[in-house]
C-alpha positions as CSV (number, residue, x, y, z in Angstrom):
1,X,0.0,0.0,0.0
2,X,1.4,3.6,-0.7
3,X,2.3,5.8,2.0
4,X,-0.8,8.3,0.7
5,X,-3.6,5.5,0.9
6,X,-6.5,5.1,-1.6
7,X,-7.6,7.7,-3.7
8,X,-10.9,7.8,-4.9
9,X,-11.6,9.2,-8.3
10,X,-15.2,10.3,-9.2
11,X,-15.9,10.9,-12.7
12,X,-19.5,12.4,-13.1
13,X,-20.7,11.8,-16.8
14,X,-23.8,12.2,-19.1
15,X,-23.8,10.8,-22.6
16,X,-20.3,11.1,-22.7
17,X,-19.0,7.4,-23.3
18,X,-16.9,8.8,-26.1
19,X,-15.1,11.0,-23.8
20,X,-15.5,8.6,-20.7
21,X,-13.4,5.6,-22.6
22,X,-10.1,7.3,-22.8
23,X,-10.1,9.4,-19.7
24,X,-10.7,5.4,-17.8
25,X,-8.1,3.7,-20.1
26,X,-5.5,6.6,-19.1
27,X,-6.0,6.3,-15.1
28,X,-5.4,2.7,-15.5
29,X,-2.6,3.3,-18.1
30,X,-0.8,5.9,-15.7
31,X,-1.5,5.5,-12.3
32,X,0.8,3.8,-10.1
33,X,-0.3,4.2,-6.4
34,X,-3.6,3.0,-4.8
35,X,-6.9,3.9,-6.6
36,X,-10.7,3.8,-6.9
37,X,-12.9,4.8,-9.8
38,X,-16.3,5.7,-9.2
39,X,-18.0,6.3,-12.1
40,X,-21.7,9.0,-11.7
41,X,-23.7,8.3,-14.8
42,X,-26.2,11.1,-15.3
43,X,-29.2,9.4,-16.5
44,X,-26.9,8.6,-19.6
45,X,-28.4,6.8,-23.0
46,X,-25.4,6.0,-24.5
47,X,-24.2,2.5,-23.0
48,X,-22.2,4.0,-19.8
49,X,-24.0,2.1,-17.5
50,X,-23.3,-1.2,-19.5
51,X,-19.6,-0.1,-20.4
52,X,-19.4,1.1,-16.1
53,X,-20.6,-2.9,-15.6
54,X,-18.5,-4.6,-18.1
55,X,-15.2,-2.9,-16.8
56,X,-16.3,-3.5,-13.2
57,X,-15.5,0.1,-12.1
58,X,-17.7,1.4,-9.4
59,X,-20.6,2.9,-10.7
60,X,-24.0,4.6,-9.4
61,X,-26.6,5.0,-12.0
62,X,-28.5,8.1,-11.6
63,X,-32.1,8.3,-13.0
64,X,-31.7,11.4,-15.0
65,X,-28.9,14.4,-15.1
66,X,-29.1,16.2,-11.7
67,X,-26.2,18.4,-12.8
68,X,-22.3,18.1,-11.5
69,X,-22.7,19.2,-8.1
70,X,-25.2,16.7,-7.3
71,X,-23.1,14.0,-9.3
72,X,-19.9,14.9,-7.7
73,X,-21.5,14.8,-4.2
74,X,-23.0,11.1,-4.9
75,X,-19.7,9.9,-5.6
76,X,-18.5,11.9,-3.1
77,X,-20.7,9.9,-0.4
78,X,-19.7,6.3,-1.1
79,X,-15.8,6.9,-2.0
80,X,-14.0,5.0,0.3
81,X,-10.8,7.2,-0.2
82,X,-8.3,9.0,2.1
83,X,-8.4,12.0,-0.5
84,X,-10.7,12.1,-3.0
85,X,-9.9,13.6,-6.6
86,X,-12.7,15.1,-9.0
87,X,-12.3,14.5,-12.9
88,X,-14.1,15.5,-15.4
89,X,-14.8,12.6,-18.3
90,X,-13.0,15.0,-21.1
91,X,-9.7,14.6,-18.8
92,X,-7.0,12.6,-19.7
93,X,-4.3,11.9,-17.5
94,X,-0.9,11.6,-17.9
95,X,2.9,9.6,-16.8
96,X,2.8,10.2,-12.8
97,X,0.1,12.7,-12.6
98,X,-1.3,11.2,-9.5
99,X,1.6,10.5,-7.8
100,X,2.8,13.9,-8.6
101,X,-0.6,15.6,-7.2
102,X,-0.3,13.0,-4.1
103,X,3.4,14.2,-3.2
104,X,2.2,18.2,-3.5
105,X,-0.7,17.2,-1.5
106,X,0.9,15.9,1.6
107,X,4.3,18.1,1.8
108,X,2.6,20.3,4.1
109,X,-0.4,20.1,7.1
110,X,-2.3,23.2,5.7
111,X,-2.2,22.3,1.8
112,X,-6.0,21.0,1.9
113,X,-6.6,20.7,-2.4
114,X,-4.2,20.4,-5.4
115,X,-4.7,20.3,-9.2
116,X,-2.5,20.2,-12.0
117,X,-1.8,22.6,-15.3
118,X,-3.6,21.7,-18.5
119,X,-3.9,22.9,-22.0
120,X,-7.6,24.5,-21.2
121,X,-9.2,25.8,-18.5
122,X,-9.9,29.6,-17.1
123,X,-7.3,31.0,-14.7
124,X,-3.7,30.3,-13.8
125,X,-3.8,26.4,-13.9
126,X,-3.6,27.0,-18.2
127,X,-0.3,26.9,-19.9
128,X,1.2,27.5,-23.1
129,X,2.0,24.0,-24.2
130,X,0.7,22.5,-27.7
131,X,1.1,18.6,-29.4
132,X,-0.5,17.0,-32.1
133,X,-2.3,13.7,-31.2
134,X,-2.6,12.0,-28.3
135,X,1.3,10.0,-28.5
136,X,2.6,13.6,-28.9
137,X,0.8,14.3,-25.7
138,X,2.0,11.4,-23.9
139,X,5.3,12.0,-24.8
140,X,5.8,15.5,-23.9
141,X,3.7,14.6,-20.8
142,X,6.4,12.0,-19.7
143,X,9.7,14.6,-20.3
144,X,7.3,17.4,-18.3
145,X,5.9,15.5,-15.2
146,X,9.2,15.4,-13.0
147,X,7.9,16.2,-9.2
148,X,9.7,19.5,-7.9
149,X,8.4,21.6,-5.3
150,X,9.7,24.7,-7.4
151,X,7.0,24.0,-9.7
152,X,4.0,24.3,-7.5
153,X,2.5,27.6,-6.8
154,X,0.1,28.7,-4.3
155,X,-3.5,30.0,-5.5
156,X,-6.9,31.2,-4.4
157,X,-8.5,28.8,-6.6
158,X,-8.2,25.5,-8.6
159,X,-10.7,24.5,-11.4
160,X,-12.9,21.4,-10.9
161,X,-11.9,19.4,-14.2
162,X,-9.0,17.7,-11.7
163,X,-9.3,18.5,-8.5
164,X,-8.1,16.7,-5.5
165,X,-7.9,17.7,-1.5
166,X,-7.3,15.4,1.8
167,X,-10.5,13.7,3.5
168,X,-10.2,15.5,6.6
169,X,-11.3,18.8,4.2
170,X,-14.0,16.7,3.0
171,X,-14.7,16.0,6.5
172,X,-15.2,19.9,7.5
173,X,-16.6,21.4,4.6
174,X,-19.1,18.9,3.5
175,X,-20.7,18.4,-0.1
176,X,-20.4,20.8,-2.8
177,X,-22.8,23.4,-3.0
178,X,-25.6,22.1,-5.1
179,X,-27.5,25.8,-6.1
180,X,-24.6,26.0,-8.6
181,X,-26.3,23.4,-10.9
182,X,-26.2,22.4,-13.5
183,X,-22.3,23.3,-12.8
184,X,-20.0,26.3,-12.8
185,X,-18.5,28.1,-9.7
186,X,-19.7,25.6,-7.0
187,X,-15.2,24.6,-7.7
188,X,-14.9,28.3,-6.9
189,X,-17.3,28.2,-3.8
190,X,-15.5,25.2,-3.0
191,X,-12.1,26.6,-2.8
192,X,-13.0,29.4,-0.9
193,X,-14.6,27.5,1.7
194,X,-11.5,25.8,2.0
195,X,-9.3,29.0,2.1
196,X,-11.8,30.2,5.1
197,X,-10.8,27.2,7.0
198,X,-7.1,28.2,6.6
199,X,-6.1,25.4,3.7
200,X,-3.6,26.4,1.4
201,X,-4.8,25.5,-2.6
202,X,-1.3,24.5,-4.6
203,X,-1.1,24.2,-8.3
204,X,1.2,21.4,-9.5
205,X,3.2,22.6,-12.1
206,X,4.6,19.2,-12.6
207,X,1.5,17.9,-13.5
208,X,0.2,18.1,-17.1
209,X,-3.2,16.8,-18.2
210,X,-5.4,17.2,-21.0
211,X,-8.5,18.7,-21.2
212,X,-10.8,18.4,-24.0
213,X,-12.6,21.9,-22.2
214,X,-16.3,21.8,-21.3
215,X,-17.4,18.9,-23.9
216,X,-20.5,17.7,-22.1
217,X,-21.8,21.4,-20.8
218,X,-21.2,23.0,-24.5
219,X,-22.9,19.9,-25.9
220,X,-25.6,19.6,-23.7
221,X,-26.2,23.5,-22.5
222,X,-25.7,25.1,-26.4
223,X,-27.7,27.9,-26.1
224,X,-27.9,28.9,-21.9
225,X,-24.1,28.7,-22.2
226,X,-22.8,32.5,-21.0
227,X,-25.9,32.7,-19.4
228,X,-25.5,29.8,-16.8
229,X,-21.9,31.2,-16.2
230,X,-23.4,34.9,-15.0
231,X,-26.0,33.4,-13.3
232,X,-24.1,31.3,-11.2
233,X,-21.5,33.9,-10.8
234,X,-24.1,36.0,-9.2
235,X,-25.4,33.4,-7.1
236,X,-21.6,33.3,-5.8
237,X,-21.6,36.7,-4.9
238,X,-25.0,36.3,-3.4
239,X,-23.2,33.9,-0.7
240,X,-20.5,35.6,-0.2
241,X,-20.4,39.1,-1.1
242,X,-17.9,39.0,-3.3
243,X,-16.9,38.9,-7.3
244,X,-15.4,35.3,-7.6
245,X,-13.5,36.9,-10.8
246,X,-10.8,38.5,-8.2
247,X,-9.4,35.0,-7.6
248,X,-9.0,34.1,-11.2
């Protein structure tokens, strides 16, 4: 058993088998300390409950799309973990990612969440890296994913597509906060709730993962896209009383 324990890996997902296939088959590529997969299908009508079966992952079958939050909290309830990691189905991991995240995780008492960089997302966890294909990827992935603490960087928020923090934050803070569905900002909400209770959020700049960047909320939300952003964004500073767009 690794010195970090079991990690559990929820993976909320509607209609996204596509997507869901490679992101599994890269956590089982790449990972190399102890893990779980529990896979939250959405109501989904594309086979993920039979493909969840045949690759005897963990799985809870949801009658019909109750959003992220909701999703993320139902894995959230049965993981078994002793830090649990959220990851978005358009995700693909990466040579050491988790170990990587794991080491950044537990250098220090008050480091309560940790994410890596990627090719696409909003804020400071995106960097300048391009490859063509998905052996390009792995490859560059492989040279770039060397753990050093000079790499990681402290931050007032990490983005939800890969996000991982210790059970004993789980523990205090409790479930995400489900008025942010169908999804966006309940991360942010998240992350300050975290920074309230004096944990430090790290990005690990050793860490590089692909993200594919919103797939199943573009698909699925075409139209409401912007709008579902501002709305949520206002129910954050509803909460708290302040613009989330200060941390970005």
């Amino acid at each position: 058993m690794s010195k970090f324990g079991l990690t559990s890996i929820i993976i909320p997902t509607y209609n996204g088998l596509h997507l869901l296939i490679p992101c599994v088959e890269a956590i089982r590529r790449f990972t190399e300390v102890p893990y779980e997969i529990i896979i939250v299908d959405n109501g989904s009508s594309d086979g993920t409950t039979e493909y969840g079966l045949r690759e005897e992952l963990i799985l809870v079958a949801m009658p019909d799309n109750t959003g992220f939050p909701a999703a993320c909290n139902r894995g959230l309830s049965i993981a078994s973990g002793d830090q649990l990691l959220l990851l978005n189905n358009d995700v693909i991991v990466s040579p050491r990612w988790l170990s990587n995240m794991l080491t950044t995780l537990y250098s220090s008492q008050d480091i309560g969440m940790v994410g890596p960089v990627t090719n696409y997302c909003s804020g400071r966890q995106q960097v300048d890296i391009q490859w063509e294909g998905l052996t390009e990827y792995y490859a560059l992935a492989e040279k770039y994913n060397q753990s050093t603490p000079e790499r990681w960087q402290e931050v007032p928020r990490l983005v939800g597509m890969c996000l991982m923090f210790k059970r004993k934050l789980f523990t205090e803070l409790g479930q995400l906060d489900e008025r942010f569905s169908p999804g966006h900002y309940e991360d942010d909400d998240y992350c300050y709730r975290a920074r309230r209770r004096g944990y430090r959020l790290m990005i690990c700049g050793d860490t590089l993962v692909y993200h594919a960047g919103s797939a199943s909320f573009r698909q699925h939300h075409p139209d409401g896209w912007n709008s579902l952003i501002e709305r949520n964004r206002g129910l954050f500073i509803e909460k708290w009383g302040i613009d989330p767009w200060q941390f970005i």
